[in-house]
C-alpha positions in Angstrom: 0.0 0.0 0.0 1.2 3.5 -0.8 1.9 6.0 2.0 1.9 9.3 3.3 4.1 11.3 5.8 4.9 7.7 7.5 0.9 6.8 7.5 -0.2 3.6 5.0 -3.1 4.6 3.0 -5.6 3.3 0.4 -4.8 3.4 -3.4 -7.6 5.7 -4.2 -8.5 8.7 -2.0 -11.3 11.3 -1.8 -11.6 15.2 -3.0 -13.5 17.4 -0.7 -14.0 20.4 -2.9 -17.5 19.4 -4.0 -19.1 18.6 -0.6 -19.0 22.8 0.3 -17.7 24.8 -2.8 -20.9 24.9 -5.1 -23.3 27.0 -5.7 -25.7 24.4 -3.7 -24.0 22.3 -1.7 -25.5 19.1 -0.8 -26.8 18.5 2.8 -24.8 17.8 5.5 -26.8 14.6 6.0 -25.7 13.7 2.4 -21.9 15.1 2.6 -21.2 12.8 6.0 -23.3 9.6 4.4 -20.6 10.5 1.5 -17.5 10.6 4.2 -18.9 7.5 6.0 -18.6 5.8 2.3 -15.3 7.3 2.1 -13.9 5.4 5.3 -16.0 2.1 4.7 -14.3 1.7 1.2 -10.7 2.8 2.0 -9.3 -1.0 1.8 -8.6 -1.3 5.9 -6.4 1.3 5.4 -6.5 5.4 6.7 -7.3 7.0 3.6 -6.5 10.4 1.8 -8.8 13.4 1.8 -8.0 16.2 0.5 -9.8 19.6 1.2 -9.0 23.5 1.6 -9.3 26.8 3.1 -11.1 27.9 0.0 -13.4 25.5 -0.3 -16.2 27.4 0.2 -16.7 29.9 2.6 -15.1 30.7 6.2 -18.6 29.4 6.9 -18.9 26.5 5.5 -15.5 25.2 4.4 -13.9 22.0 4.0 -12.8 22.5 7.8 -15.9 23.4 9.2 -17.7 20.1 7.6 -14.8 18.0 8.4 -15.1 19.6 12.2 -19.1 18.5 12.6 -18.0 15.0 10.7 -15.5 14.0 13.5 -17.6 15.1 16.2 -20.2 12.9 14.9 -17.8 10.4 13.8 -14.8 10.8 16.6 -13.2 7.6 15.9 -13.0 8.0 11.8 -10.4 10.8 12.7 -7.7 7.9 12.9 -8.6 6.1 9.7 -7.6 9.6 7.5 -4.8 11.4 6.2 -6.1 14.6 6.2 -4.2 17.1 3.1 -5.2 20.5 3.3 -4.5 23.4 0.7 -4.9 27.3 1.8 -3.1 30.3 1.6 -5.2 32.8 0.2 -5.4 36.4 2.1 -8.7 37.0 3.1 -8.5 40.7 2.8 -6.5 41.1 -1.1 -7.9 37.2 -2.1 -4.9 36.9 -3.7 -2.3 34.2 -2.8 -0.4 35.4 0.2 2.8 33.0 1.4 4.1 36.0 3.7 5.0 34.6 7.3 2.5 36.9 8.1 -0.4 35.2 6.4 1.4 31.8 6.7 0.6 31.6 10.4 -2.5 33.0 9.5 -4.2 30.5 7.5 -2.3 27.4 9.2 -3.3 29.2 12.6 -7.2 29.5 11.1 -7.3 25.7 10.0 -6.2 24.2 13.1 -9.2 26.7 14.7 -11.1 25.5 12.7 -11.0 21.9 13.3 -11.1 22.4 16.6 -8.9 19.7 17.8 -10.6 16.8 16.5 -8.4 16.0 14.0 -4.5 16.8 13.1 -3.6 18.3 9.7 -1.4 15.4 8.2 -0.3 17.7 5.2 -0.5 21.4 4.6 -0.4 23.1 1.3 -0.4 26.5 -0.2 -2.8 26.3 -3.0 -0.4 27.9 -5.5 3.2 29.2 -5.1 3.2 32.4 -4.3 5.9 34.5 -6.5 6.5 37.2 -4.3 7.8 35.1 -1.4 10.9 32.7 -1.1 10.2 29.1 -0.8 12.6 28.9 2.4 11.1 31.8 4.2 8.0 30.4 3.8 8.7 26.5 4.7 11.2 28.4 7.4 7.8 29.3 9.1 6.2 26.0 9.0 9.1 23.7 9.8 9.6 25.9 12.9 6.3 26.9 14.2 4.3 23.9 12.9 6.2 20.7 12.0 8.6 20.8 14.9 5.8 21.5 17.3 3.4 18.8 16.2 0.6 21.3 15.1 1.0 19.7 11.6 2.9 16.5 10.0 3.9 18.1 7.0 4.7 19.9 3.6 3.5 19.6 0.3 3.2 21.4 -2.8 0.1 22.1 -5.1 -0.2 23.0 -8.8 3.5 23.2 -9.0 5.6 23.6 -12.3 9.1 20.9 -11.7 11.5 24.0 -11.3 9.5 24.4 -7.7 9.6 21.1 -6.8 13.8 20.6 -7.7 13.8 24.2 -5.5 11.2 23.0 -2.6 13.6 19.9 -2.1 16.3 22.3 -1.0 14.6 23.7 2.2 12.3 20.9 3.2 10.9 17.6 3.1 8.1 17.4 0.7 5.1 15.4 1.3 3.6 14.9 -1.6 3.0 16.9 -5.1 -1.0 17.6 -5.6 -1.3 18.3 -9.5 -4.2 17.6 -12.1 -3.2 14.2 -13.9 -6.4 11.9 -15.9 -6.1 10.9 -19.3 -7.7 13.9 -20.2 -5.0 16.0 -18.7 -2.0 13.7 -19.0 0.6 16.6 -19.3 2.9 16.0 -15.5 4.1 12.9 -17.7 5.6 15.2 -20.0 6.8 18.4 -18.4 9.2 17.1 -16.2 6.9 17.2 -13.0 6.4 13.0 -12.7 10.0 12.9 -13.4 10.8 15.1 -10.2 8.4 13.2 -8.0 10.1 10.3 -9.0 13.6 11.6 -8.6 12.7 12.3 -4.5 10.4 10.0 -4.0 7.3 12.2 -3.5 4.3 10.6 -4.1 1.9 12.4 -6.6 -1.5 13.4 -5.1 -3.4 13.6 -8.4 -6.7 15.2 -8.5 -9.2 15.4 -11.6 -8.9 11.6 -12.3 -11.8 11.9 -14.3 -10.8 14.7 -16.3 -13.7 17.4 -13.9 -16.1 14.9 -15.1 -15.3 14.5 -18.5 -13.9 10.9 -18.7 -17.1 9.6 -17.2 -19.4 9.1 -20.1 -22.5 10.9 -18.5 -21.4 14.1 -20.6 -22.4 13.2 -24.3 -23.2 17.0 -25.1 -22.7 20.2 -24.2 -26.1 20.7 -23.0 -25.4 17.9 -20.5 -23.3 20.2 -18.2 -25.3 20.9 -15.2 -26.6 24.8 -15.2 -25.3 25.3 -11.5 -21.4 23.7 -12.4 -18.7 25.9 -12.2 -17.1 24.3 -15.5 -20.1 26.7 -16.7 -20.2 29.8 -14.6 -16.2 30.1 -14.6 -16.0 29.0 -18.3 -13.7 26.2 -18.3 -12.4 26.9 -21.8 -12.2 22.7 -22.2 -15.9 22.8 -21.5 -17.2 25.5 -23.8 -18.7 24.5 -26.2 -16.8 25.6 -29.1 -14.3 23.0 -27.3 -16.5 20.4 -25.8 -17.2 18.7 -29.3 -13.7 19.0 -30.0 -13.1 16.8 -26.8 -15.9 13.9 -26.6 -13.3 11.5 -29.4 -11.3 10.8 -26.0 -14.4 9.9 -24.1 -14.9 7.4 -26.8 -11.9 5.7 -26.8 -12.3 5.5 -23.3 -15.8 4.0 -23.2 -14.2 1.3 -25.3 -11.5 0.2 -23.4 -13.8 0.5 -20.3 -16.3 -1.9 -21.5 -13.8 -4.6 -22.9 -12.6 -4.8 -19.0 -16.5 -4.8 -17.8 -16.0 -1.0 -15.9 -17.3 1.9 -16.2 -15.1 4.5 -17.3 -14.9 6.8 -14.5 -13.0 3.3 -13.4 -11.2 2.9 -15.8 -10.0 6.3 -15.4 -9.1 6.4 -12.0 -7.4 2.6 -12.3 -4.7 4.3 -15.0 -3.4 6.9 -12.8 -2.7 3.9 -10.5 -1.1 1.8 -13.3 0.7 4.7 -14.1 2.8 4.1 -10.9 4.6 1.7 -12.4 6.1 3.6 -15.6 7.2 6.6 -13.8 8.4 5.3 -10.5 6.7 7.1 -7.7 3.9 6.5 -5.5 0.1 8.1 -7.5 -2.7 8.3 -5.3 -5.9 9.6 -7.3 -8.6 12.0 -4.8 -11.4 11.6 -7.5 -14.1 14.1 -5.9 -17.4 13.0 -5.2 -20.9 13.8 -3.8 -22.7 10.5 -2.8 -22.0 7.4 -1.4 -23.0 5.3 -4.7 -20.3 8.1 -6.5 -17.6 7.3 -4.0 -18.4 3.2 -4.1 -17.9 3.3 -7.8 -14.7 5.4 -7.7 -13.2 3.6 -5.0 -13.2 0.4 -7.0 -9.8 -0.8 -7.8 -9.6 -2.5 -11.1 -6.2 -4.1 -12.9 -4.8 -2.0 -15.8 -2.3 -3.8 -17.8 0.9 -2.6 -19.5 -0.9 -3.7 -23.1 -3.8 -1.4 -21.6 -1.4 1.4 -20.8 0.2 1.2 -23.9 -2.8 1.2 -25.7 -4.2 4.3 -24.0 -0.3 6.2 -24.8 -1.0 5.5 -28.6 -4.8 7.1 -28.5 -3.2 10.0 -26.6 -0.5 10.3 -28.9 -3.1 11.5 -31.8 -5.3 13.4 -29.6 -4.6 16.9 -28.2 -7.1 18.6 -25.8 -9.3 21.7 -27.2 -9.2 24.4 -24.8 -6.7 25.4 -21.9 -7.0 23.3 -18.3 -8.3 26.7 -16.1 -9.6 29.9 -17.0 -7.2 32.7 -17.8 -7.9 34.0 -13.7 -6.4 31.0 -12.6 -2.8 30.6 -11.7 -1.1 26.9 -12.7 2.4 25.8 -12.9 3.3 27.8 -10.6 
């Protein structure tokens, strides 16, 4: 079984974002039957959730639900390895790694749990450009690792110059970056490479390619009016792009029904496989909103090297439509 910071954990983990940051979030009663599922279908083993700061708001974040969830549910505290991404300034809303704002937002999570559970891995959402990496980790390692407050570092949405750079000043956790066969690009751009060069496992979220690579989206139309691929404009998922797209969905349909899975499977399964090739540790966090969501992505299914090979030819000849964020968004950083 893979681990983090010292901690064995299931194969496939859990993404929080959806469970607070929407314009309707589902009930509580539904987001903890969701988390229960979570814990029940972790393979015996604590398993990875990953949530943030910014996941919603100061309200109704992923802290504040995971804080009612392990008062309801003290003793599922032990069976997770809680990852958690923040960082933003809550006054400029702009990334802010400042010592200043560092202590703030770690200080603010830890608040907000309210004891019942330990933050196994901290993350800044982004790197912040205006800030050195040590004086930032300098801040944590001191004030947080070395006290106990959290277990440790790890990087998000990071380009492989960061990483090679983070190494220098402390250990790194793990690397959270989008990876799906949709989005296969950290195999190319030097990122896996760098994981695997210090033995950092890769936290990969978007398995499914936001929902693509599941099959349910056959058309444009089928993008639900409330998602936020719609009311931030995804440029994949516009529609100009979205057409463009759907030939990968195929192929993967295919595959997924010779093996008798579903493709959201299938999907999930490859960046498992994937481990293999590149040499590091890849947990996927697929997100999900129900129990029957979080049963289906949680299944682990074999994917062969002649299935891995297969899927490197198809991506060979296709090149997504449309850029992975919106021009807002910060990435590689």
């Amino acid at each position: 079984m893979p681990e983090l910071v010292g901690k064995q954990v299931g194969p496939i983990g859990l993404g929080l974002m959806g469970l607070t940051w929407r314009s309707t979030p589902p009930s509580q009663e539904q987001a903890f039957a969701t988390l229960r599922a979570a814990i029940a279908n972790g393979c015996m083993y604590c398993t990875c959730w990953n949530g943030a700061e910014f996941y919603g708001p100061p309200s109704y974040n992923s802290l504040i639900l995971l804080e009612r969830y392990f008062a309801a549910y003290p003793e599922d505290a032990e069976k997770v390895t809680l990852s958690i991404k923040g960082g933003v300034n809550p006054e400029t809303h702009q990334l802010d790694a400042s010592p200043a704002n560092t202590r703030r937002t770690i200080d603010d999570c830890i608040a907000q749990l309210k004891g019942r559970k330990k933050i196994d891995m901290f993350e800044f959402g982004r790197r912040d450009p205006n800030v050195l990496l040590d004086v930032t980790f300098g801040v944590i390692e001191r004030e947080y690792i070395q006290t106990g407050k959290i277990g440790g570092i790890a990087l998000s949405e990071v380009r492989a110059e960061t990483i090679h750079e983070a190494v220098k000043y402390t250990r790194v956790v793990g690397v959270e970056v989008e990876l799906s066969i949709f989005t296969p690009s950290i195999l190319t751009n030097g990122v896996a490479a760098a994981c695997a060069q210090y033995d950092i496992p890769i936290i990969a979220y978007s398995p499914i390619g936001r929902g693509m690579l599941t099959g349910q989206l056959k058309k444009h139309s089928d993008l639900p009016v409330d998602s936020l691929l719609r009311q931030m404009n995804f440029p994949r998922f516009q529609e100009e792009n979205f057409e463009k797209n759907l030939p990968l969905v195929s192929k993967v349909e295919e595959i997924a029904a010779c093996k008798g899975c579903t493709p959201a499977q299938l999907a999930i399964n490859w960046t498992i496989a994937l481990s293999r090739r590149i040499g590091t540790t890849i947990i996927p966090i697929p997100g999900s909103s129900t129990p029957e969501r979080v049963r289906e992505n949680a299944t682990l299914v074999d994917v062969s090297d002649e299935e891995l090979d297969q899927i490197e030819e198809i991506l060979k000849g296709f090149t997504p439509a449309g850029a992975r964020y919106p021009a807002i968004f910060q990435t590689d950083t």
